[in-house]
C-alpha positions in Angstrom: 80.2 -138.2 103.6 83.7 -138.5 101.9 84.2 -136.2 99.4 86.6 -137.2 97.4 88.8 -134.8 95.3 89.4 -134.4 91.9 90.1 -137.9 89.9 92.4 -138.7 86.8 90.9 -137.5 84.1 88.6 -134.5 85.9 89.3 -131.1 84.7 90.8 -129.8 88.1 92.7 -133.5 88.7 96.6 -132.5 90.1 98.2 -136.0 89.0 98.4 -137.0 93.1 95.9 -139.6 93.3 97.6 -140.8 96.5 96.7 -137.8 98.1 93.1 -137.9 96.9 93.3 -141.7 98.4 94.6 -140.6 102.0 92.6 -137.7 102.7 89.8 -139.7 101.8 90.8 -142.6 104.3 91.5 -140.3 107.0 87.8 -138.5 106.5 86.6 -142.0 106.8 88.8 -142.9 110.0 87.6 -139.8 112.0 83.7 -140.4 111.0 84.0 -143.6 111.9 85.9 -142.8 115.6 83.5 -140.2 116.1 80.4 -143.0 115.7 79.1 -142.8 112.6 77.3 -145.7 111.2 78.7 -145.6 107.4 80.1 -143.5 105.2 79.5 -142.6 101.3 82.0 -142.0 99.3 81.2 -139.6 96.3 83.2 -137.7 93.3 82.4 -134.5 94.5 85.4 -133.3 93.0 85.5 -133.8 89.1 82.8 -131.1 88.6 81.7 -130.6 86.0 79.7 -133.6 86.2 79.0 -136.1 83.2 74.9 -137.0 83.4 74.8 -140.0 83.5 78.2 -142.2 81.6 81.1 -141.4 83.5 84.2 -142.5 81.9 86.0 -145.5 82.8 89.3 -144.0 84.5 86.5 -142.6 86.8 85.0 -146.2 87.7 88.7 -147.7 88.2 89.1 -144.1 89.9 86.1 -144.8 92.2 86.8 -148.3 92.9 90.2 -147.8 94.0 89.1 -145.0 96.3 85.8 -147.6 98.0 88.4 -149.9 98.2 90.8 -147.8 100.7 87.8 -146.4 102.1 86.3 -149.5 103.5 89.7 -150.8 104.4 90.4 -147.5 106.5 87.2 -147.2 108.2 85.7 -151.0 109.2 82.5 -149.2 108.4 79.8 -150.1 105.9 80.5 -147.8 102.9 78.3 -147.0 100.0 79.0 -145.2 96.6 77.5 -142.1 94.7 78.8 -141.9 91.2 78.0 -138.4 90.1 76.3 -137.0 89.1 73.8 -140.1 87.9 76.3 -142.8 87.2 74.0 -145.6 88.9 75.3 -148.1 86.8 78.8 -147.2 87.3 78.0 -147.5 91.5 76.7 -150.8 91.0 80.2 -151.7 89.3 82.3 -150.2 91.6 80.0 -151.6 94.7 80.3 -154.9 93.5 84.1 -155.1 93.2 85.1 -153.0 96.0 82.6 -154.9 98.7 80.5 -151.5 99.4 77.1 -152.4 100.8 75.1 -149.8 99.1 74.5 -146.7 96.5 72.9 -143.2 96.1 71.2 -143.1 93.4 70.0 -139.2 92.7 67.5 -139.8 89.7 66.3 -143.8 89.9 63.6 -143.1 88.1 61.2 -140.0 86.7 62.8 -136.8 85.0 64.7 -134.5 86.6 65.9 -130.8 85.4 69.7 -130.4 86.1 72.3 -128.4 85.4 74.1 -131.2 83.7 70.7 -131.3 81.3 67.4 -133.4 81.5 68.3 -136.4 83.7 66.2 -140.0 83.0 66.1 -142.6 85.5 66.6 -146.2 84.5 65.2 -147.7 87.5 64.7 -151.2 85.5 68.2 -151.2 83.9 69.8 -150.5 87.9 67.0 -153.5 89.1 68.4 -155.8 86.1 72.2 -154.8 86.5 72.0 -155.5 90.8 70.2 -158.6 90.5 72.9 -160.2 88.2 75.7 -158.2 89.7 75.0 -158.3 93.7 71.5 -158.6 94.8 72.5 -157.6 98.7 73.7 -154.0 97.9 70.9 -151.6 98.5 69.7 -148.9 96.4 68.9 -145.4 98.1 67.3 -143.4 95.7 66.8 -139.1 96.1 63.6 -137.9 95.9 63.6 -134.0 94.1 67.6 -134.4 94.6 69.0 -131.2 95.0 70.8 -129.0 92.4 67.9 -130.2 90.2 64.3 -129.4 89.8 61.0 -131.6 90.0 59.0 -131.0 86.3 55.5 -129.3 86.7 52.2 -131.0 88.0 54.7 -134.2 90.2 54.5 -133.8 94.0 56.8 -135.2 96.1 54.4 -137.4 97.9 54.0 -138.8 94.3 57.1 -139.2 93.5 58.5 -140.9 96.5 55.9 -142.9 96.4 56.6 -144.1 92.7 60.7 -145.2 93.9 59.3 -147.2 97.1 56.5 -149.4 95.1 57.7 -149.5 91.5 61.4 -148.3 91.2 62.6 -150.9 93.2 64.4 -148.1 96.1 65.4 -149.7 99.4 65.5 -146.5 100.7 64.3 -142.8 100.3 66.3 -139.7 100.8 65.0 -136.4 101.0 67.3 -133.1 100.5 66.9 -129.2 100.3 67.9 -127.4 97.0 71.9 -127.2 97.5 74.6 -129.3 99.1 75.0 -128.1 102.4 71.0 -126.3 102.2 68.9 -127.4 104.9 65.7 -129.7 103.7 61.8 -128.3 104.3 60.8 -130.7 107.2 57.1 -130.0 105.7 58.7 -132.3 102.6 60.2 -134.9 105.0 57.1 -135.1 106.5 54.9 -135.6 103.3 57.4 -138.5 102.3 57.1 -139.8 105.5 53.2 -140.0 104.9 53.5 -141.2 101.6 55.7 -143.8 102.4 55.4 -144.6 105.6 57.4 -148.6 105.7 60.5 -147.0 103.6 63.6 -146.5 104.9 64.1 -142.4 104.8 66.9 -140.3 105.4 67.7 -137.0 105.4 69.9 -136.0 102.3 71.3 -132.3 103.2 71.7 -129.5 105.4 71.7 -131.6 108.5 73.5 -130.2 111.5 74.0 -130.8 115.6 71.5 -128.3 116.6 68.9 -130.1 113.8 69.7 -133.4 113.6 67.3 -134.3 116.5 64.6 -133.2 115.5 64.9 -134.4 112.0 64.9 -137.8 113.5 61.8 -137.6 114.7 60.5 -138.0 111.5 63.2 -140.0 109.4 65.0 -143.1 110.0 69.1 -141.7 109.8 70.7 -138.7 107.8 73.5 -138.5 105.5 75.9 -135.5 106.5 78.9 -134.0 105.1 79.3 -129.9 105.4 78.3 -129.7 108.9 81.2 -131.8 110.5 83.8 -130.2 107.9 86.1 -127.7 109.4 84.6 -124.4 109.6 81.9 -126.0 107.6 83.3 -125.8 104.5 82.4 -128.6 102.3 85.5 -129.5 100.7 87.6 -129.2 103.6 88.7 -132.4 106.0 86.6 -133.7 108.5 86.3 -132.3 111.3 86.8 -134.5 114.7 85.5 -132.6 117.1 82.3 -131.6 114.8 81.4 -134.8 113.9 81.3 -136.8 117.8 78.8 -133.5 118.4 76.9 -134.3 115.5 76.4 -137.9 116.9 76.3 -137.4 120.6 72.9 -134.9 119.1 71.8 -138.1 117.3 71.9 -140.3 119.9 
């Protein structure tokens, strides 16, 4: 993960987006030397988040920062517009050449702190097939910071972004950035859909990440291989080539 920091316009934004730009790059340089296969690149830092509309200085924002990101790292990159901008990832992914997006509610209802998320799983299919048909959609099944509303299950639900919501991929997280996920959940997604793509979302660490595998297809990490694990704080070198020597 690149975590970017606060963008123009964001309540905690210091007027240096160059600096935003190069810490970025550089988290992207040392993923990539340490053998990672992509990176995301997400607005982790403008909380509070907007639902689902960001404003437009944080889509020029975003697509400035893909844009150096992919250039620094010769990695495939992918976008998460928070907190549910999907439309706004699709945007930015098409212009800045990123090869994917996260997508935390694609489709259902989801209870957030930012309110009642609704996925639009058939505007995001419409907008990528006019916009760019190859960038893949990973969609979050129960995304974290959020919560699932009564009677769905998870087998359900994952289910219902592989077959009808048009997901290239499912991604399964625990409760909080940084929270390890319940491998009893992986492993009911895995049964439910057993031909998608699956990755886990959160929590991932060296001393985990093996066994995780067993059961998913890759895993998206962030805390773990940030110095002293801190989730804002650069990447850590040395944390994230143990992190893949335990993958591999």
């Amino acid at each position: 993960m690149v975590h970017l920091g606060p963008l123009p316009g964001a309540p905690r934004y210091r007027g240096d987006l160059t600096t935003v730009l190069e810490s970025a790059c550089e988290d992207a340089r040392r993923l990539s030397a340490a053998g990672f296969d992509a990176v995301i690149v997400e607005n982790f830092g403008d909380a509070p988040f907007y639902a689902d509309d960001v404003p437009k200085v944080t889509v020029a924002a975003m697509t400035r920062a893909v844009t150096a990101v992919a250039e620094a790292a010769g990695i495939p990159v992918g976008v998460n517009v928070l907190r549910n901008d999907a439309m706004a990832a699709l945007v930015v992914a098409t212009v800045a050449g990123a090869t994917f997006v996260r997508v935390n509610v694609l489709a259902g209802v989801m209870h957030t702190d930012q309110g009642t998320i609704t996925g639009r799983a058939a505007d995001v299919a419409r907008l990528r097939a006019t916009l760019a048909p190859e960038v893949e959609v990973l969609a979050d099944v129960f995304v974290k910071h959020a919560t699932p509303p009564p009677g769905l299950t998870v087998g359900q639900a994952a289910s219902d972004l592989w077959e009808r919501a048009g997901a290239d991929g499912i991604i399964v997280s625990g409760a909080g950035t940084g929270r390890a996920l319940d491998l009893s959940q992986l492993e009911t997604v895995r049964a439910a859909v057993p031909d998608a793509p699956i990755f886990a979302g959160s929590g991932v660490t060296a001393a985990t990440i093996a066994g995780l595998l067993r059961i998913c297809d890759g895993a998206i990490v962030g805390t773990s291989v940030k110095e002293n694990g801190v989730t804002t704080a650069p990447v850590d070198p040395a944390r994230a080539r143990a992190l893949v020597a335990a993958a591999r």
